[in-house]
Structures are given as C-alpha cells and as structure tokens.
N, C-alpha and C positions, 0 to 999 in steps of 0.2 A: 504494500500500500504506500501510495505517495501523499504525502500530507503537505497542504498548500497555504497558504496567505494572501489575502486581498487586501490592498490598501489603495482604496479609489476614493476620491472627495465627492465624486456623485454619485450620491445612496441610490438611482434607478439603474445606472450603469455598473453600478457595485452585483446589485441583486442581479441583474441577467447576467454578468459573469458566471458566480456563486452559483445560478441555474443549471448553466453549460457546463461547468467542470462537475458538478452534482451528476451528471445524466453519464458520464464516464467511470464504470464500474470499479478501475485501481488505483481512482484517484480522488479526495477527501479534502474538503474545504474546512479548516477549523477554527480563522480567525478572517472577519470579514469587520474591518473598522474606517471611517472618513478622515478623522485626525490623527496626527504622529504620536502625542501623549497617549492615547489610547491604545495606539500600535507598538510602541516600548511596552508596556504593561500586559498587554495580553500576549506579548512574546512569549514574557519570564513563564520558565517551567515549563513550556510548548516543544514540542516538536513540530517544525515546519521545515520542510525540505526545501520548496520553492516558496517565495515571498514573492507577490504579482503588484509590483509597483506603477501605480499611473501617473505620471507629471503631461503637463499641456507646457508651456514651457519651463524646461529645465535650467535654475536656476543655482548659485552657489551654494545656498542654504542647503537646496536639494541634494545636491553634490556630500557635503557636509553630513544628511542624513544618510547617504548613504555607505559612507565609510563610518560611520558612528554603527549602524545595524552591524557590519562585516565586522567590525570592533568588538559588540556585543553578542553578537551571533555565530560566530565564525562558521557553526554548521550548516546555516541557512544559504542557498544561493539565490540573487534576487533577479528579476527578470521584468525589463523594464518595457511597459508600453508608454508612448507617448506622441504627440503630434511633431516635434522639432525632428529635423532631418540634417541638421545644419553637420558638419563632419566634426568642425569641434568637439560639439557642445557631445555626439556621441562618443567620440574618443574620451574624454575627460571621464562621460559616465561609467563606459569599461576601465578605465587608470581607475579608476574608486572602487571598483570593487565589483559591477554587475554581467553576469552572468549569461545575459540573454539582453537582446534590443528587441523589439517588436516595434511597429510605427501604426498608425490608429487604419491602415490603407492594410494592413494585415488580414489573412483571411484569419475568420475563426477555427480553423482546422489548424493552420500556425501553433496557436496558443497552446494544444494539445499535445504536437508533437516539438514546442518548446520545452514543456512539461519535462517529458520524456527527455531529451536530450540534455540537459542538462542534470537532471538524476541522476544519470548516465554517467556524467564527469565529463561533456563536450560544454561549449558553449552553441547559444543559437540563434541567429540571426535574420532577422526577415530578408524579403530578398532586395528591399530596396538600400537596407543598411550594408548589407553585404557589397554590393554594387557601389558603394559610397567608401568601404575599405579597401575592395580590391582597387578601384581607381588609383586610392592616394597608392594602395603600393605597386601599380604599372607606373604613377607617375617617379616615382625613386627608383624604375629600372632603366630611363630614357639617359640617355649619355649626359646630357649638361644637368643632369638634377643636382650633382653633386653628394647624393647623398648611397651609401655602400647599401647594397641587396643583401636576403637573406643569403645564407650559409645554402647551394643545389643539396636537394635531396636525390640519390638516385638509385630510392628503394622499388623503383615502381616495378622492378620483375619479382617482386614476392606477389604482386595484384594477380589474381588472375583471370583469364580473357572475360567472362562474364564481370568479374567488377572495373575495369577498363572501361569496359562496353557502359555500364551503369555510368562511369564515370564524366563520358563523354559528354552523354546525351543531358546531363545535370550539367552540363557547362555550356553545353548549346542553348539552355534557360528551359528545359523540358520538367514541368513538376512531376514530383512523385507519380502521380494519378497515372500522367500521360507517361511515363517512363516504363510504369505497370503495363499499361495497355498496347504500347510497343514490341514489349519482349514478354509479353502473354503470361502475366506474372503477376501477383497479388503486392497490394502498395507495402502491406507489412515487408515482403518479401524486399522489396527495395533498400527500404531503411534501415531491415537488417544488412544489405549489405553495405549501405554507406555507413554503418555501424562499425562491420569488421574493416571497412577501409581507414576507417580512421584508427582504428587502434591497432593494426599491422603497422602504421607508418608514424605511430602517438603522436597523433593530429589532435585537438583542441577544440580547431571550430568550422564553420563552413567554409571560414575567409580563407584559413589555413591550408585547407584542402583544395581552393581553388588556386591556389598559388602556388601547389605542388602539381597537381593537373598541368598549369604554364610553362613550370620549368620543366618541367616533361614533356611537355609538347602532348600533351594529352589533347589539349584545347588550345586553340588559338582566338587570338584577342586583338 
C-alpha cells in the first residue's frame, strides 16, 4: 500500500483529487489539509510516502516549505503540481528537494503513474517539464555553450532489443497507451519495462533516461 498526502489551498480541487486517488485500489489518501500549519501537524507520526503538493505560483517561501518538509520528513517524497513552467522556478523546486513536477496541462493518468514512480525510487516528470530539462541540457551540449556534458554512458548493450525498441518510440513522444498498442502489449507491460531500463543503467528520472537515449543515439533531437 502507498500512503499519500494532499496539500491543495482549494478544498473542491483538494476533494476530487482525494476522489481519484481513492478509486485506485494500492493506493491510500490519509492526510488531505489547505494550510501549511495544518500540514506540519498532521504529518507528525504519519506515514506518507508521497506528499501531493499544489503551488499556482511558486514562490520563495514555497521553496522554503519545501526543504523544511524534506528536513522534517526525510521519508516522505513530494510531488509537485502546479501552473509555473518557467525553467527556473522548476529547477530550484527539484534543488529543494521534490521529487516529481507535474504542471496543471497534466493528464490525470500522470498523477497515478507519478505515484508509482517515485515509490519506486525514480523521479517523475510531466512531459512538458521534461521537455523544458532536456532543452536546457541539449543546450550545454552545442559547442559555444561553454558549459562541460554529462560523463557518455555506454551501457546501452545490456538493453535488450525489445527495451530499445520501447525506448525509441518514448523518445519519438509516443505515450505509454500508444506505445502498448504499437507493439500489441499491455500499458502495464511498458512501464514495467521502462522500469527495468532505468535500473539496469541506475537512471533516476525520465530526463535522465532521455539523455542517455541521445548519447546513444537511440533518439535523435
């Protein structure tokens, strides 16, 4: 069982969360609050796996409450929805401490398999925030950027032709669903194996994984 936390400032957007993750059988809402004083308190003595954070814009404070949680909670990972897309403003919020980005243009299916992923020990990413990190780091691979690349990985002959093949079609922008219905295969069936991709090559998060995809020429950009 996954045990989760909602901290949303609008009690109707709060409840149809609480609704959605209710209606998903191994996974358990046990602390659904609008204020931060309330959310410190109903912490203590909780078990909460994922803490489901919403900011509309993120702000320093915000920032502040979220390395204070990671301070007080260390076991908790937080997963943030919110409307800002600005690259900053999400960099900083990962530097703090969060686990997951989500942005309000997210489907509701997202949220679930954010859930999951980050339980897991990855991080998770929508696909617009994703696309906002791998930019910045295509742009530190152009020759006057100035700034040094990651360390090539060039584990990619442990993958095998089936996860390749997964690998590709996820970098061509193909979702789960349609990646299932390509290669005549169940969506669970996918995730599990962008699951064992990531932990043959202890990958982290989606960003990760696309950036080894690149240097391998899995995908091109």
């Amino acid at each position: 069982m996954i045990y989760t936390g909602i901290f949303f400032k609008h009690k109707l957007l709060q409840q149809c969360l609480e609704n959605y993750i209710s209606s998903t059988d191994d996974i358990k809402n046990v602390i659904s609050v609008t204020d931060k004083d309330s959310l410190f308190e109903k912490m203590q003595g909780r078990i909460v796996n994922v803490l489901i954070i919403n900011f509309f814009e993120i702000t320093h404070n915000d920032l502040d409450m979220i390395i204070a949680l990671r301070m007080k909670f260390p076991k908790t990972s937080i997963l943030i929805v919110a409307d800002s897309q600005r690259e900053d403003i999400v960099a900083k919020a990962i530097k703090a401490g969060a686990k997951g980005f989500l942005t309000i243009d997210s489907e509701a299916s997202d949220l679930i398999q954010a859930i999951y992923t980050i339980r897991g020990g990855h991080d998770f990413y929508s696909e617009s925030i994703t696309h906002i990190l791998l930019q910045k780091y295509i742009n530190t691979m152009k020759p006057d950027s100035g700034n040094e690349t990651d360390e090539f990985n060039d584990d990619s002959s442990a993958l095998s032709s089936r996860q390749i093949e997964i690998l590709k079609l996820w970098g061509d922008g193909l979702t789960n669903q349609e990646i299932a219905d390509r290669l005549f295969i169940s969506v669970r069936t996918v995730e599990t194996h962008k699951n064992h991709i990531m932990q043959k090559l202890n990958l982290k998060s989606s960003v990760d994984l696309m950036k080894f995809a690149i240097r391998n020429n899995i995908i091109t950009v």
